[in-house]
N, C-alpha and C positions, 0 to 999 in steps of 0.2 A: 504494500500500500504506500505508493508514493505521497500521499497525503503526512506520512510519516514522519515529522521534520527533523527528527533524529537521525542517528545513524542506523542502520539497516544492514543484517548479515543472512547473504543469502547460501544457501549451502546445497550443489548438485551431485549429486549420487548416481550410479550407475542405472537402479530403480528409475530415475526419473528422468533421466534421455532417452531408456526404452519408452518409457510411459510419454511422451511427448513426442517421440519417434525424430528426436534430435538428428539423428545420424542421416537420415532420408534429409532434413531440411539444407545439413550442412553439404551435403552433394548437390544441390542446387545452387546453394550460394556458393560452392565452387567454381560450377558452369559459368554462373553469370561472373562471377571476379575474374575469369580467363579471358574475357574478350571487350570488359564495361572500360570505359574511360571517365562517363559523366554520373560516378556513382553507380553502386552496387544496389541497382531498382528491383521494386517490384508489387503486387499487390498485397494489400494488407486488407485484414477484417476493422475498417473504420469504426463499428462497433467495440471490438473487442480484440483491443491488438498484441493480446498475450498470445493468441490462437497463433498455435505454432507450426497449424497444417498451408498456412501462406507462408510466403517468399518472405516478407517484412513482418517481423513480429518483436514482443517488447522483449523475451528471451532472448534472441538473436539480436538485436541490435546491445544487448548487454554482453553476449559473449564478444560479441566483436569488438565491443569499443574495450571492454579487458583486455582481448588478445594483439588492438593497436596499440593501447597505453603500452603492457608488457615487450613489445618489438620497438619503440621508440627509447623507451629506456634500454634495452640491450643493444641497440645502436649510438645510444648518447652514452656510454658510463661514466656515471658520475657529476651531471649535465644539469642544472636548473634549467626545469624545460615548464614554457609557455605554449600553451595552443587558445586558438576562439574557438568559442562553438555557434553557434546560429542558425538560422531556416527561414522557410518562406511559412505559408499558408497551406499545406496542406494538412490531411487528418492528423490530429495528434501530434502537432509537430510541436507545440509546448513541451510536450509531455515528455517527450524524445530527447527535446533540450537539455532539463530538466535534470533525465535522467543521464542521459550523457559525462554531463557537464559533473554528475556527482562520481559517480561513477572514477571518471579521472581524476578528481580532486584527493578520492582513496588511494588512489595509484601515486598521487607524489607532484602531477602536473599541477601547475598553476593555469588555471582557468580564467577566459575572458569571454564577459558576454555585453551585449549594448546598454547604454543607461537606459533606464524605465521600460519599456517592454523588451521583449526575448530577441526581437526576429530582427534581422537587414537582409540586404541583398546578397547575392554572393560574389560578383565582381567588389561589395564592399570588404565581405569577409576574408578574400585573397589579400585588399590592398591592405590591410593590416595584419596581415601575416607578413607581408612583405616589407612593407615599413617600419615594423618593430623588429624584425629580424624572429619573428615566434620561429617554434618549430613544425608548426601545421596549425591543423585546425579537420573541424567537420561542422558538413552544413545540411541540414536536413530539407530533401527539395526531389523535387521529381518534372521536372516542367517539360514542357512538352509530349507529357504523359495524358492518360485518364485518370481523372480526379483520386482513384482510390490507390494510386500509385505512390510509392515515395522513396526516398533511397536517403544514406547519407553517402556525401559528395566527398570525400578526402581528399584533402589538400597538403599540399606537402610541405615545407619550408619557404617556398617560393613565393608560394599562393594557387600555385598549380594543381592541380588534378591529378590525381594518386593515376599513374599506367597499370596495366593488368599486374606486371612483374612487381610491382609495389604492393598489391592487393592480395596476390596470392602469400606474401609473407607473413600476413598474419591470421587469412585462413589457414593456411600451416601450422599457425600458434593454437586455434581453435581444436585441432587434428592433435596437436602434441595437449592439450588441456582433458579431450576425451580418453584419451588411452591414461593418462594420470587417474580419472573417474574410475576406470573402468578398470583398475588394479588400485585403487584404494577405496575399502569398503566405507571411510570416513568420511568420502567425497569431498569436494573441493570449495573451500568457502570464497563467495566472492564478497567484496564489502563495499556499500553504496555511501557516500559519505554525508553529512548530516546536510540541510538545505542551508546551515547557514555557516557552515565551512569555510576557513579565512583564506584558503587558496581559490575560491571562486569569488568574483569581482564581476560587476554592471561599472566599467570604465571606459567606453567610448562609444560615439558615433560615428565619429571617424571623418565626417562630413566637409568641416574645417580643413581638416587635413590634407583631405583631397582635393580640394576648393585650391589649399595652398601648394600641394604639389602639381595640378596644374598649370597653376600663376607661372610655375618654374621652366615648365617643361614645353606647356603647347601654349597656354594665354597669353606667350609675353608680347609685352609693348610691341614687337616689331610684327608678328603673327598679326593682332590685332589692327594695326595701323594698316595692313593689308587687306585683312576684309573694310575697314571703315573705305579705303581708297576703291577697292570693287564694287561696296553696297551702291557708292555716289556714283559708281558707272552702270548702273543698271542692276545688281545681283539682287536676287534676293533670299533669305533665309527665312527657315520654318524650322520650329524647337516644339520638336514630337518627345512628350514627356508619359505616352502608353508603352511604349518596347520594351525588349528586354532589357 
């Protein structure tokens, strides 16, 4: 019960990957991590998104975000390590946040999410991976999909988009997590960290930032002096603010 604002200890058993038939779900999200690039998609029970017999479910999105924290830290050793988390509007994607975002704060990351509500765009949630130097990030989104669709997007140090070869590494970790279950009768505790956790942070919008890295890069004085000198020869401009 994420309603739970404490800390929360989940505990998997071999019992109950059979019983949720874990093993069938994680051969899917194989399939799909072999060849995704825009996020590891797919549907989910917008109702009831524990249901582990869809592609996106809230079990799965929990192994996976363990099995990324645990791969970034054995690629960083010994590393203070930053990621954002964020999304768009689809089902549940608070929720996902949420959980996410606690999730990693157990694991040792310092977590960032936007001030006052959860969500921004994902061209935002790159450029702040990129300009604070984070070490990724995940953004929960499925666009260009059907509604009941949703993925999280993994992004890397850059702000770039996790390749299949990045993806498959920590379904590997999920693969090395199962055979641990399934030779210790004590199963494997995972720990969801409290919701008011001092490694999770509402510290930007990012907005400014980018307003001001433009100014740097494409707005400047001379750019500009250029359209002013085209507009007065005929040009004209439209500022479509529906796209992507």
């Amino acid at each position: 019960d994420l309603d739970e604002k404490g800390e929360i200890k989940l505990v998997i058993t071999k019992e109950f990957i059979e019983k949720y038939k874990l093993d069938d779900w994680l051969a899917g999200y194989k399939k799909e991590a072999m060849h995704s690039t825009g996020g590891i998609r797919g549907p989910q029970n917008v109702l009831y998104c524990w249901d582990t017999r869809f592609p996106i479910n809230e079990m799965g999105i929990i192994l996976a975000t363990v099995a990324k924290g645990l791969v970034l830290k054995e690629e960083n050793p010994g590393k203070v390590l930053h990621k954002v988390v964020s999304g768009e509007v689809r089902y549940n994607t608070d929720l996902y946040i949420d959980l996410i975002s606690r999730l990693e704060a157990a694991l040792g990351i310092n977590v960032h999410l936007t001030k006052g509500i959860s969500r921004t765009t994902v061209w935002m949630t790159s450029f702040m991976i990129f300009m604070n130097d984070y070490d990724g990030g995940e953004y929960v989104s499925s666009s260009h999909a059907m509604s009941s669709k949703t993925a999280t997007k993994d992004l890397e140090s850059q702000g770039g988009q996790f390749l299949p070869e990045m993806s498959i590494k920590f379904v590997n970790k999920i693969y090395e997590i199962f055979e641990y279950i399934k030779t210790h009768p004590e199963g494997y505790v995972i720990t969801i960290a409290a919701k008011d956790d001092s490694r999770i942070s509402h510290d930007f919008d990012g907005f400014q930032a980018y307003a001001e890295y433009l100014r740097k890069i494409v707005a400047t004085p001379a750019n500009l002096d250029l359209i002013k000198q085209a507009s007065q020869k005929g040009m004209r401009l439209m500022f479509d603010t529906v796209g992507g």
